[in-house]
C-alpha positions in Angstrom: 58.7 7.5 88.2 58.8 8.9 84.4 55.2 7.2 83.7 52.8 8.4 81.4 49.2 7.6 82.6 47.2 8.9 80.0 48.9 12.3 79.9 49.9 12.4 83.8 53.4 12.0 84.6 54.1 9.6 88.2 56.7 10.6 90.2 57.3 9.7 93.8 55.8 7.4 95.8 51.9 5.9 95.6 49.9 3.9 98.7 48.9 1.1 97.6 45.6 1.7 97.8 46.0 4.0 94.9 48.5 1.4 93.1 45.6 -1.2 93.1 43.3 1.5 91.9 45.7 1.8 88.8 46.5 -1.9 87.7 42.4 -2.6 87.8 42.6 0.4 85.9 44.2 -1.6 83.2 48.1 -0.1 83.0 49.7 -3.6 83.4 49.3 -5.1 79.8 49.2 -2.1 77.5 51.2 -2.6 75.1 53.9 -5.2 75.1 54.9 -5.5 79.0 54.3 -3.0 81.5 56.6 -3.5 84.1 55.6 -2.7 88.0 58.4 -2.5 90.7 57.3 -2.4 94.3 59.5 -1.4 96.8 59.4 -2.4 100.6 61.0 1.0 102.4 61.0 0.7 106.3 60.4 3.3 108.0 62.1 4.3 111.2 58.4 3.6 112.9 58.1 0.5 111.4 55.4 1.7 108.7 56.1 0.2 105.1 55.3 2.5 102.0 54.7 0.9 98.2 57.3 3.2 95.9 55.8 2.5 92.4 58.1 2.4 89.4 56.1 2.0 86.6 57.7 2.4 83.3 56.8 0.9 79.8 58.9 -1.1 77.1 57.4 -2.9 74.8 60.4 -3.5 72.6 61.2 -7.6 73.1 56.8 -7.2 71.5 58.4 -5.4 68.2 58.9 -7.5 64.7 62.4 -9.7 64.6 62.8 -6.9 61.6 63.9 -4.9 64.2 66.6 -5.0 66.1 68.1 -2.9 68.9 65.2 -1.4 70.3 65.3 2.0 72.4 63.2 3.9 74.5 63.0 7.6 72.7 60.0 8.4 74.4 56.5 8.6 76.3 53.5 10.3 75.5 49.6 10.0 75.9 48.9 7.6 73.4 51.8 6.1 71.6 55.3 5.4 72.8 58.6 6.1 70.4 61.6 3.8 70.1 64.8 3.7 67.8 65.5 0.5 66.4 67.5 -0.7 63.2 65.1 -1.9 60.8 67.3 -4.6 59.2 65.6 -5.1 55.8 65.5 -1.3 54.9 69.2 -1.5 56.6 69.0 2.2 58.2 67.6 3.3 62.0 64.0 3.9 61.7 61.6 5.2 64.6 59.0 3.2 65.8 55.8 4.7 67.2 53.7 1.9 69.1 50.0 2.9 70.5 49.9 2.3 74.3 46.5 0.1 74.0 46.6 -1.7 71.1 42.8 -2.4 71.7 41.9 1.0 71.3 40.3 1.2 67.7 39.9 5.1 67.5 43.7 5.6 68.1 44.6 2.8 65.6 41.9 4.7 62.9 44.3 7.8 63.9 47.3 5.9 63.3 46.5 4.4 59.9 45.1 7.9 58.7 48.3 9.6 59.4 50.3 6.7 57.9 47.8 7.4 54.4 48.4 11.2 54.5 52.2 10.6 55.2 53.2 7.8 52.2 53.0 10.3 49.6 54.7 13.1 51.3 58.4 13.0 49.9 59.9 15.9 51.0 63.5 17.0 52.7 61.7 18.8 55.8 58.9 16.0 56.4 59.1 13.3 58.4 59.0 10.5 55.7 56.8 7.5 56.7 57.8 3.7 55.4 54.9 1.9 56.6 52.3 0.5 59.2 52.8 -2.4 61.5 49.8 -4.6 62.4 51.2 -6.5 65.6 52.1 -4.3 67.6 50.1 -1.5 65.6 52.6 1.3 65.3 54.2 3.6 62.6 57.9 2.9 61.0 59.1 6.6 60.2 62.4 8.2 59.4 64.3 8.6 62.5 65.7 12.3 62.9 68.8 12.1 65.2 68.2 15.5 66.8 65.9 17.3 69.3 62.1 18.8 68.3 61.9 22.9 68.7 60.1 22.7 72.0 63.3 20.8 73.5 65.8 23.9 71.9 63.7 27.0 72.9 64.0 25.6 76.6 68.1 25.6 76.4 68.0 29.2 74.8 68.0 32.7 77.1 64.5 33.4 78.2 63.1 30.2 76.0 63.0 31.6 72.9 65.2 31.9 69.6 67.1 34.4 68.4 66.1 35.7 64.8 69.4 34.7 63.1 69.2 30.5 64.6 65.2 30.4 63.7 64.7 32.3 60.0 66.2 29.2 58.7 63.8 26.9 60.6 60.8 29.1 59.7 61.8 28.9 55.8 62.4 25.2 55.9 59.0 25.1 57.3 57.4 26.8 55.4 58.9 25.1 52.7 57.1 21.7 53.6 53.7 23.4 54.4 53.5 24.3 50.9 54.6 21.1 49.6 51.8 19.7 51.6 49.4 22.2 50.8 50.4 21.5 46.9 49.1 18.2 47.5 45.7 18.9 49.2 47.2 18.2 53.1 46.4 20.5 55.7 48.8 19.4 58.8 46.3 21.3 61.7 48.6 20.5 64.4 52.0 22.8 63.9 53.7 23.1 67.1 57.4 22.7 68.4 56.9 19.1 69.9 56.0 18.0 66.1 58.7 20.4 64.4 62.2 18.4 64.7 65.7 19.6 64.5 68.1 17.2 63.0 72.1 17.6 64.6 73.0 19.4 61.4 70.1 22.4 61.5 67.7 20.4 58.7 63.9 21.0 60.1 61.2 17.5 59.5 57.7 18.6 60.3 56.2 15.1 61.6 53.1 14.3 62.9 50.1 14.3 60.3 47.5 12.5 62.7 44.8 14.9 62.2 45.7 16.3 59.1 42.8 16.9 56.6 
């Protein structure tokens, strides 16, 4: 349960027919471990079901720089922890590609790290470097929730005008600043837009930025 594979979620049970089809499918391995629990449930017949819990942590794989590694979350390609970087002595997030093998995401990667190292800017994400083993991003942590996450606890999903001119201007703010120095983000939505605890908006995720 809670398991991306590519960008479908697993929930539930699997036969095990279709669990066998996925680990020669290459899920166990990824990145760091991949961890696969099978669980025998009897049934009242007599009939035994595989329950697949298939989640991935590939923390214990991170640098000993980093310490206290946590799950944030899952997506399609990369997976996001929180860990305390213990040389730049802050919290920093940590954005490790599922398939470390996979040379057009890690082209991705590294382009996003070069169009993010000279962005310094109080509503972008700022970037402090690139990680060759496991390949992955060390970026500013922002202890909050992305726009996408807040529109969904709000009446009807959206904002009210008065809670999201501020966020708007804030954006707009670091658009500019990018587009001051030749960046063109191409990717502006709510799941890259984050909300820090005390209403301060980071724009993040320059991965296709031109």
């Amino acid at each position: 349960t809670g398991t991306f594979l590519g960008d479908t979620k697993i929930s539930g049970k699997l036969p095990l027919d279709l669990l066998e089809l996925a680990t020669t499918q290459g899920l166990i391995g990824i990145a760091g471990t991949i961890w696969i629990q099978l669980i025998s449930e009897t049934q009242s017949s007599g009939e035994q079901k595989g329950i697949t819990k298939i989640s991935s942590h590939d923390g214990d794989a991170l640098p000993d720089r980093y310490e206290n590694p946590e799950l944030v979350g899952e997506g399609g390609q990369g997976t996001v922890f929180r860990a305390r970087d213990k040389e730049l002595d802050l919290d920093v997030a940590l954005k490790v590609l599922l398939d470390p093998g996979d040379e057009e995401a890690r082209r991705m990667l590294k382009w996003e790290i070069k169009k993010s190292l000279d962005l310094t800017h109080e509503n972008i994400v700022r970037v402090h470097g690139y990680i060759e083993s496991p390949p992955c991003i060390s970026m500013e942590f922002v202890e909050g929730e992305d726009l996408h996450s807040l529109k969904n606890k709000n009446p009807g999903n959206l904002f009210a005008w008065d809670s999201i001119e501020s966020y708007i201007l804030q954006l707009c703010s670091a658009l500019s600043y990018a587009h001051e120095k030749g960046i063109v983000h191409r990717d502006i939505k709510p799941h890259n837009i984050f909300c820090s605890k005390g209403g301060k908006i980071k724009l993040g995720d320059f991965g296709i930025a031109i």
